[in-house]
C-alpha positions as CSV (number, residue, x, y, z in Angstrom):
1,X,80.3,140.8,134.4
2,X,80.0,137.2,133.6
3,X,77.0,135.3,133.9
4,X,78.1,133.1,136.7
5,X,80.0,135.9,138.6
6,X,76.9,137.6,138.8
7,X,74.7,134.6,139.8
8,X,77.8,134.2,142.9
9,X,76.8,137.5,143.3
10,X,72.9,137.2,143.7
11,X,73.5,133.8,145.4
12,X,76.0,135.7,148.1
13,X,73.5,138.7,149.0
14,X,70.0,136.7,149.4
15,X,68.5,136.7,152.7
16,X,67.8,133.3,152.5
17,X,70.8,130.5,152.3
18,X,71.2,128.5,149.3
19,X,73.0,125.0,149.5
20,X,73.8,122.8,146.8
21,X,74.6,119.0,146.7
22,X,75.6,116.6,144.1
23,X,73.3,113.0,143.7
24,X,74.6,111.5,146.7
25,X,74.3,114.6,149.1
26,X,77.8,116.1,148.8
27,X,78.1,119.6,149.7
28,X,79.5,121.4,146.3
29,X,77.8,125.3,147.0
30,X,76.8,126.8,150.4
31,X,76.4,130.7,150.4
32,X,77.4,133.0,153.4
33,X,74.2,133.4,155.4
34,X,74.9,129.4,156.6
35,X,77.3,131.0,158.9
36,X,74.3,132.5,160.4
37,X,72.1,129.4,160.5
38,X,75.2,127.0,161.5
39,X,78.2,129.0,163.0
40,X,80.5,127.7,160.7
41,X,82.1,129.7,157.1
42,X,81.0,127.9,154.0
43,X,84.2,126.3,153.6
44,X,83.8,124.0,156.4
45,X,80.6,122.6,154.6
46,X,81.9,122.6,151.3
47,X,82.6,118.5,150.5
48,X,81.0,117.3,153.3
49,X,78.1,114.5,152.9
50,X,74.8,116.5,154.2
51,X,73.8,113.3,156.5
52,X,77.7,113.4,158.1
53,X,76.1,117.1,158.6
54,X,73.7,116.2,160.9
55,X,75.1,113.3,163.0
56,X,77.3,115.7,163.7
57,X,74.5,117.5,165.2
58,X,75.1,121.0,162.6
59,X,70.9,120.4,161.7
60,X,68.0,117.7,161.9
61,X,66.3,116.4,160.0
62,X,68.3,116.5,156.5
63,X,66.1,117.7,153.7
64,X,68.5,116.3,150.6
65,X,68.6,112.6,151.6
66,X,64.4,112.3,151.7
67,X,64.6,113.9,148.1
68,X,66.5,111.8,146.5
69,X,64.6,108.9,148.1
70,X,61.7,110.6,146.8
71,X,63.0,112.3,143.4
72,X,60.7,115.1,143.8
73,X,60.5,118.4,145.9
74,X,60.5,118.3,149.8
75,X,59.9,120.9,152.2
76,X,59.7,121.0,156.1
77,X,61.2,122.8,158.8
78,X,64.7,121.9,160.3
79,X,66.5,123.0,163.4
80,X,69.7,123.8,163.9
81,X,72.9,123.8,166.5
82,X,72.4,127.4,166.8
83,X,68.9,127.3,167.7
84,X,67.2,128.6,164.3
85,X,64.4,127.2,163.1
86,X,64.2,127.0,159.0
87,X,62.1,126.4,156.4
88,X,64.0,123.6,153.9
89,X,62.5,123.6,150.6
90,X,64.9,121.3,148.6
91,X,64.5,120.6,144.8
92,X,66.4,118.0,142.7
93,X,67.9,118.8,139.4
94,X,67.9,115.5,136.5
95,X,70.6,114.9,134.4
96,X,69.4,113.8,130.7
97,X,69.0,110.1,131.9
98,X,67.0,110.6,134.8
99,X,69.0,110.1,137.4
100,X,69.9,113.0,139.9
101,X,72.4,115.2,139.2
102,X,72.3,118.1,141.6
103,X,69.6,118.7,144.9
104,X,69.2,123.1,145.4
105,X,68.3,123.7,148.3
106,X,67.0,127.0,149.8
107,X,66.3,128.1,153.9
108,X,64.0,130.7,155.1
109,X,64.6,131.4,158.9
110,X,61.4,131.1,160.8
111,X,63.4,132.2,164.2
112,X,61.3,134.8,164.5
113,X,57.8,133.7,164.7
114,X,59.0,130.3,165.8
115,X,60.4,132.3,169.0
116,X,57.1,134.6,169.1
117,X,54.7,131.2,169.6
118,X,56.8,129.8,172.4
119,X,57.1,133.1,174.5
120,X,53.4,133.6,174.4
121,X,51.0,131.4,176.8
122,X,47.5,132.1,175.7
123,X,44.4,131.2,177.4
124,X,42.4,128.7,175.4
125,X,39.3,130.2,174.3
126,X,35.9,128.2,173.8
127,X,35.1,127.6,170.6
128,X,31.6,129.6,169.0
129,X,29.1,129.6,166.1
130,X,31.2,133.0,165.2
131,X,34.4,131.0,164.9
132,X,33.7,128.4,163.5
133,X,36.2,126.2,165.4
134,X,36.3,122.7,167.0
135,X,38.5,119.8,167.8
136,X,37.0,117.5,165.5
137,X,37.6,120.0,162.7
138,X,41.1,119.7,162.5
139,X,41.1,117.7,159.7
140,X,41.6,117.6,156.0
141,X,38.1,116.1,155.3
142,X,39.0,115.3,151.8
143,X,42.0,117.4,150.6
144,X,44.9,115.0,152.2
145,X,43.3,112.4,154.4
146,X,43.3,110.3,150.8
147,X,45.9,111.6,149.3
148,X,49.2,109.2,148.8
149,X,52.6,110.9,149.6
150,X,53.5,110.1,145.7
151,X,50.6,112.5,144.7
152,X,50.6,115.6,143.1
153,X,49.7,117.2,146.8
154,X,52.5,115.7,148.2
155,X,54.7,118.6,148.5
156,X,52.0,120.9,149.5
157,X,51.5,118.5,152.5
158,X,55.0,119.0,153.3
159,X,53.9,122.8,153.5
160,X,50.8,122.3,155.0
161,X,52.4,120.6,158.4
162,X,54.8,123.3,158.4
163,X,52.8,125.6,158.4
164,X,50.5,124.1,161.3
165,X,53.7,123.7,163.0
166,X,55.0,127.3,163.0
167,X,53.0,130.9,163.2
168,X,54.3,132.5,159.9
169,X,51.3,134.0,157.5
170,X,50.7,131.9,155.2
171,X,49.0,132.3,151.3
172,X,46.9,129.7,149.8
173,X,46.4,129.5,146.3
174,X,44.6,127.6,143.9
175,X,41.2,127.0,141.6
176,X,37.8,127.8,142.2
177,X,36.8,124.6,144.4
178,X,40.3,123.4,145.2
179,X,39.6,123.5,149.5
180,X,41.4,126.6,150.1
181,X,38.7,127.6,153.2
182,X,39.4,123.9,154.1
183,X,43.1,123.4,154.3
184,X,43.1,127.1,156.5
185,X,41.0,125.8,158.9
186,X,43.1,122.6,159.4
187,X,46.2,125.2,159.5
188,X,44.6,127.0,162.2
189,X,43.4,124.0,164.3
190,X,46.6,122.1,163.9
191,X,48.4,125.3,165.5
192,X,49.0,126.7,168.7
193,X,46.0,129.4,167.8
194,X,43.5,126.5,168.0
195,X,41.9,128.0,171.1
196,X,41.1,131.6,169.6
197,X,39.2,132.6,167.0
198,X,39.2,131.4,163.1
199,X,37.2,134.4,161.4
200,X,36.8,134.5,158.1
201,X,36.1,137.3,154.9
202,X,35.6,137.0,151.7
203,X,36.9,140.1,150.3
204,X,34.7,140.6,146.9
205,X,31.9,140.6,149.2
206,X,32.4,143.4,151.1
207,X,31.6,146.7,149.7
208,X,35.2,148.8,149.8
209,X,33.6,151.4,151.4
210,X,32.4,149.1,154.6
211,X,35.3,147.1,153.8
212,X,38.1,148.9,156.0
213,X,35.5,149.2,159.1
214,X,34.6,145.5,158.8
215,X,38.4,144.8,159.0
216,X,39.6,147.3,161.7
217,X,36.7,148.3,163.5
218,X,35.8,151.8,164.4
219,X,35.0,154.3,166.6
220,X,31.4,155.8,167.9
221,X,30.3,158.2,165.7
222,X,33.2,157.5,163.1
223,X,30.7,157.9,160.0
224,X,26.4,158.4,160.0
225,X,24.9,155.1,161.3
226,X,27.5,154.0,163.2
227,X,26.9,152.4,166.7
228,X,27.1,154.8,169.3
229,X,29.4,152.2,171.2
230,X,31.4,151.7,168.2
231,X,32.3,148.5,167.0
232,X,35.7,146.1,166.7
233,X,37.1,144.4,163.3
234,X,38.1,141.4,162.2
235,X,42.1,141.9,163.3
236,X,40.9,142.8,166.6
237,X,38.3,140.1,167.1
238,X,41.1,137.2,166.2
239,X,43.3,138.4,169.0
240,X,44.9,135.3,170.2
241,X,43.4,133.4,166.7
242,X,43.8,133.9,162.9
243,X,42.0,136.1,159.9
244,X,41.2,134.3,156.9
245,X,41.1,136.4,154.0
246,X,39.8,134.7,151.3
247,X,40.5,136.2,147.4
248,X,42.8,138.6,149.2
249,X,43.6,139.9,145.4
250,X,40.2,141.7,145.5
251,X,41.6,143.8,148.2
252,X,41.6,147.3,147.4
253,X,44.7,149.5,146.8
254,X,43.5,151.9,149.6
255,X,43.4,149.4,152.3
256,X,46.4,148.1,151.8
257,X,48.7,149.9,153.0
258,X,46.9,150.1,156.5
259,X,46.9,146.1,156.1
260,X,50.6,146.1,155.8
261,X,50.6,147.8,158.7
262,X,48.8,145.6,160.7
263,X,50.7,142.6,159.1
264,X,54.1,144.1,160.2
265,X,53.2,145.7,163.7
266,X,50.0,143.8,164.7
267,X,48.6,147.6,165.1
268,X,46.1,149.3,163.7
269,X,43.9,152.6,163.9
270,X,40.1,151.8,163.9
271,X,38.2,153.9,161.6
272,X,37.6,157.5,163.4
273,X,39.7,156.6,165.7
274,X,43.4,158.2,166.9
275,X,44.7,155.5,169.1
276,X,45.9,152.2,167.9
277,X,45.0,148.9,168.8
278,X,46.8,146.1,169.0
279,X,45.9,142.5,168.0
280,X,47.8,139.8,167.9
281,X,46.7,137.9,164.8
282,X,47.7,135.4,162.1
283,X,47.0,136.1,158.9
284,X,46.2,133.1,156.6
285,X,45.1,134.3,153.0
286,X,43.7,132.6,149.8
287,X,43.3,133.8,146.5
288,X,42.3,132.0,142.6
289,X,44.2,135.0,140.9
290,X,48.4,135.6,140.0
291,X,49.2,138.4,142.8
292,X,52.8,138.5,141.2
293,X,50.6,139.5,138.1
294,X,48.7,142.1,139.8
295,X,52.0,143.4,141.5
296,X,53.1,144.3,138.0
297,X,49.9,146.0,136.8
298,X,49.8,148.2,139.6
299,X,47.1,146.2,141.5
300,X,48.8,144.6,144.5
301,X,51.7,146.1,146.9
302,X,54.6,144.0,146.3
303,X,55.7,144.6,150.3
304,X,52.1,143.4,151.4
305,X,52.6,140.2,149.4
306,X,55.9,139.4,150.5
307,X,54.5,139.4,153.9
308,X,51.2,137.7,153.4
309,X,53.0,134.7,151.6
310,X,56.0,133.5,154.2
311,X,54.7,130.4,153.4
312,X,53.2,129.7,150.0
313,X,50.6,126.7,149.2
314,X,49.2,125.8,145.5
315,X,46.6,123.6,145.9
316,X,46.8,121.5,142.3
317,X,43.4,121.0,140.2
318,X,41.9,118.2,140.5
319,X,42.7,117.3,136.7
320,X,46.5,117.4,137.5
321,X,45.6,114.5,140.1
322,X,43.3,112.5,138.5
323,X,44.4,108.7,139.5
324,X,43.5,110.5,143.4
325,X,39.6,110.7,142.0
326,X,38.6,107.0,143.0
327,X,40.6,107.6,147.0
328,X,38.4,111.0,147.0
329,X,35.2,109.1,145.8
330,X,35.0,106.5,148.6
331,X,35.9,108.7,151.4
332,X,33.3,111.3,150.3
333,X,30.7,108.5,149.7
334,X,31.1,107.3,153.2
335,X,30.6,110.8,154.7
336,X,27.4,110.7,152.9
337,X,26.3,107.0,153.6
338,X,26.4,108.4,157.8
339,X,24.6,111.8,156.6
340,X,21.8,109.9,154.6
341,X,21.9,106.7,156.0
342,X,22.2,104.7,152.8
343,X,24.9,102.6,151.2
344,X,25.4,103.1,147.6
345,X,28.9,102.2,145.5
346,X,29.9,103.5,141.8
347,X,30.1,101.1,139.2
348,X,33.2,100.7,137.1
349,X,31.9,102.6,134.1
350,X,30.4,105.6,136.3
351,X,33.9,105.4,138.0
352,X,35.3,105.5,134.6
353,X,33.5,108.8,133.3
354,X,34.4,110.3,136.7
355,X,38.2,110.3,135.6
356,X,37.9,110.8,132.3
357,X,35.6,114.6,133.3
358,X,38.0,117.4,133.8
359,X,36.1,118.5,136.8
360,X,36.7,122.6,136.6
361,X,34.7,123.3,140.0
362,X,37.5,120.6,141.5
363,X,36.7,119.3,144.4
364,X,33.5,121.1,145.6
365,X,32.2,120.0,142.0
366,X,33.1,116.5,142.9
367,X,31.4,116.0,146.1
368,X,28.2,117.8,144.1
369,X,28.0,115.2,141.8
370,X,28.5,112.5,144.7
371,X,26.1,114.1,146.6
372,X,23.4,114.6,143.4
373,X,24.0,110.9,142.7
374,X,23.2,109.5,146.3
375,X,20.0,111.2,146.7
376,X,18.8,110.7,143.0
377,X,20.1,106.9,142.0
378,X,17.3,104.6,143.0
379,X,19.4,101.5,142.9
380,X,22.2,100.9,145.6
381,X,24.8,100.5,142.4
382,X,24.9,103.7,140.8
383,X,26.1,103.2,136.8
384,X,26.6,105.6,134.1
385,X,22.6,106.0,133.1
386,X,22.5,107.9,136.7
387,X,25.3,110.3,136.1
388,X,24.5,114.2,135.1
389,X,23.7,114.8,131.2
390,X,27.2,116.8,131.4
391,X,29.1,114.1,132.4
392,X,27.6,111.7,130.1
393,X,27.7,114.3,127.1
394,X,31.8,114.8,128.0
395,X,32.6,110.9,127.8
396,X,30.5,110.3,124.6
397,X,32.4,113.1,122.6
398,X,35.1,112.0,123.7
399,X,34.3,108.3,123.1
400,X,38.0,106.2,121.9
401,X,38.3,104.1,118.9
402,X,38.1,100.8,119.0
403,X,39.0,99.9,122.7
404,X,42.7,98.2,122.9
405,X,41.8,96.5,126.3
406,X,40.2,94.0,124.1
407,X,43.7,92.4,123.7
408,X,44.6,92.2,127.2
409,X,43.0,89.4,128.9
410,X,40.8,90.7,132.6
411,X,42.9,88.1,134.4
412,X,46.7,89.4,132.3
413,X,45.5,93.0,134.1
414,X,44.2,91.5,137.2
415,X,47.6,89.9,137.8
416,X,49.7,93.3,136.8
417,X,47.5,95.0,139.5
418,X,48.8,92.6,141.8
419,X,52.3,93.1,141.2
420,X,52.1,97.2,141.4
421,X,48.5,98.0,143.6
422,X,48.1,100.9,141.3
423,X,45.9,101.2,138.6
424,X,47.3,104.1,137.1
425,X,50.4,101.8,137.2
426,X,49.1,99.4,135.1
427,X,47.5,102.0,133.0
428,X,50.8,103.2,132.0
429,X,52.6,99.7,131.6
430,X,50.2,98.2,129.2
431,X,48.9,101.6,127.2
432,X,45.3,102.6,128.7
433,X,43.8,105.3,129.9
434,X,43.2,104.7,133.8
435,X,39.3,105.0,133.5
436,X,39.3,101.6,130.9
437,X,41.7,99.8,133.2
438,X,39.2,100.7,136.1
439,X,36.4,100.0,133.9
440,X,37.7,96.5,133.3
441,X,38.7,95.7,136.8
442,X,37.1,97.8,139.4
443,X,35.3,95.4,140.5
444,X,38.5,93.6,141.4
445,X,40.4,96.5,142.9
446,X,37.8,97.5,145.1
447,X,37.7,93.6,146.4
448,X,41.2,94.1,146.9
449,X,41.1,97.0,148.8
450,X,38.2,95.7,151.3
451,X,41.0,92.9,151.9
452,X,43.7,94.4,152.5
């Protein structure tokens, strides 16, 4: 078989419709499930521009127009004229030039949990020390609130507000310090589950032999010490809410099948018990670790993952998103200028180290070091001298030759940030590293930004 007969092939049998436009949003590929999604064969769709599509009412929004406005991957959820409810995650492919040659397109249906949240009316349930939950959490505090929709986050925002938007389990991953806790308690607060519960576990922590109890509950007398009463789990507990599992790869192999269970049927069989329970949960997951690794040394059920991740979210290190640092900064500093009732700003070289450090604890390392350097600088303008010895050793062996901002004039780069409102921008037309173009006119931007 040739290689593109059996790519029709795999395209043909997915689950999950694939569509294909050229640059301008002409329909060249649709596979069959869009009869499914749209009423229509493929060859109705085939030629047609996407946004003649959706005047005509066949979906809304259009996913392929907003990415090649953006040049870069967009998801969200769409609707269509047959009442489905889809997850668009819509990708462009470059030609050698740049420009774009091809948008891919893939759709998840979401019908199905989309139709679960609407039939159910839940009573709101007050919010407790236990859960954790409260209106004026449902924000990002830190992970998006500063975060510009050109960032490297940008398409994990698109993700994010589907997800808050829809009841699908969702898996978080990312690095140590990243504000994977975070971003599922915003998911859970932005959601129709707001009212119930948001309980969390942290899987290493539990021994594996308290760990299924803790989860499921159990029954009186189900093992020596066990309340006479018996006790519920986690799953039942969040009835009406959502589970946070945090590092969800440090689940045993013995548990998981009964959590697959309970994923699928939103059932469950306390410990020493015989009848099941029932618990209508959301599962919201997080782990630091490659699960599709672990699925292929034997450590992780491939059918629990596929359910766990309907929705996927990679939170990117903070050193893939460096020119973000100095937005992250000043909102963090102003948290702590209410909690310690100071005022205290970052000089352009302390600024500077900060994005040239690589930051490996992300950003609970970050707001650390913020925090460290409110309560330790004794001057209201915190400079280099007050930064951590690890910090300070980084930038000094890693000190540049001889530095070529000398033969651009402050006022030639001044008048460059005008013209883009980016440093990073004018890092990259003139040469510099961000930190020595903030290191030269941070003073400036931050003027700029108080005006604008």
């Amino acid at each position: 078989m040739a290689s593109s007969d059996l790519y029709t092939v795999i395209c043909e049998h997915l689950s999950d419709e694939i569509w294909v436009t050229d640059g301008k949003g002409k329909t060249l590929y649709v596979n069959q499930r869009c009869e499914d999604f749209y009423g229509v064969k493929p060859e109705v769709l085939l030629g047609r521009n996407v946004q003649d599509l959706e005047e005509e009412g066949y979906f809304s929004p259009a996913v392929t127009p907003l990415v090649i406005e953006k040049r870069r991957q967009v998801a969200l959820p769409q609707r269509t004229r047959c009442g489905k409810t889809l997850l668009i995650t819509a990708t462009p492919v470059f030609d050698e030039e740049g420009g774009i040659r091809y948008v891919v397109a893939s759709s998840k249906d979401l019908t199905v949990w989309d139709n679960a949240a609407k039939s159910e009316k839940r009573r709101p349930k007050p919010a407790s020390a236990e859960t954790g939950t409260s209106s004026d959490a449902a924000s990002l505090d830190g992970f998006l609130i500063p975060v510009s929709r050109e960032s490297a986050t940008s398409c994990a925002i698109d993700l994010v507000e589907c997800a808050a938007s829809s009841d699908v389990n969702v898996l978080i991953t990312g690095e140590t310090g990243t504000g994977k806790t975070m971003l599922a308690q915003y998911i859970h607060n932005k959601s129709r589950r707001s009212g119930g519960p948001f309980l969390k576990l942290s899987c290493p922590t539990v021994p594996e032999g308290l760990l299924e109890s803790e989860l499921f509950g159990y029954r009186a007398g189900a093992f020596t010490g066990a309340s006479r009463s018996g006790k519920p789990g986690l799953l039942q507990m969040a009835d009406g809410g959502s589970v946070f599992l945090d590092e969800i790869g440090d689940l045993p192999m013995s548990i998981q099948p009964k959590l697959l269970q309970a994923v699928e049927e939103h059932r469950f069989i306390p410990v020493g018990g015989t009848a099941s329970t029932h618990s209508d949960m959301r599962i919201i997951s997080a782990t630091n670790q490659d699960l599709s690794s672990l699925v292929r040394a034997g450590r992780f059920r491939s059918d629990l993952l596929y359910r766990l991740s309907v929705l996927n979210i990679t939170i990117p290190p903070l050193r893939q998103r460096k020119k973000e640092i100095p937005e992250y900064v000043e909102h963090f500093m102003n948290r702590l200028h209410q909690k310690y009732g100071v005022n205290k700003r970052l000089n352009p070289g302390a600024m500077g180290t900060l994005l040239e450090y690589d930051w490996p604890g992300n950003l609970r390392e970050l707001q650390h070091v913020l925090e460290y350097l409110v309560l330790t600088s004794p001057k209201p303008m915190i400079d280099e001298e007050n930064l951590p010895e690890h910090l300070r050793r980084k930038r000094s062996c890693a000190a540049p030759a001889p530095d070529k901002g000398e033969k651009y004039s402050r006022q030639s780069l001044i008048d460059l940030y005008d013209k883009t409102h980016s440093t990073y921008r004018v890092a990259k037309a003139v040469g510099l590293s961000q930190s020595t173009v903030y290191r030269l006119i941070g003073d400036y931007v931050k003027e700029s930004r108080g005006r604008a």
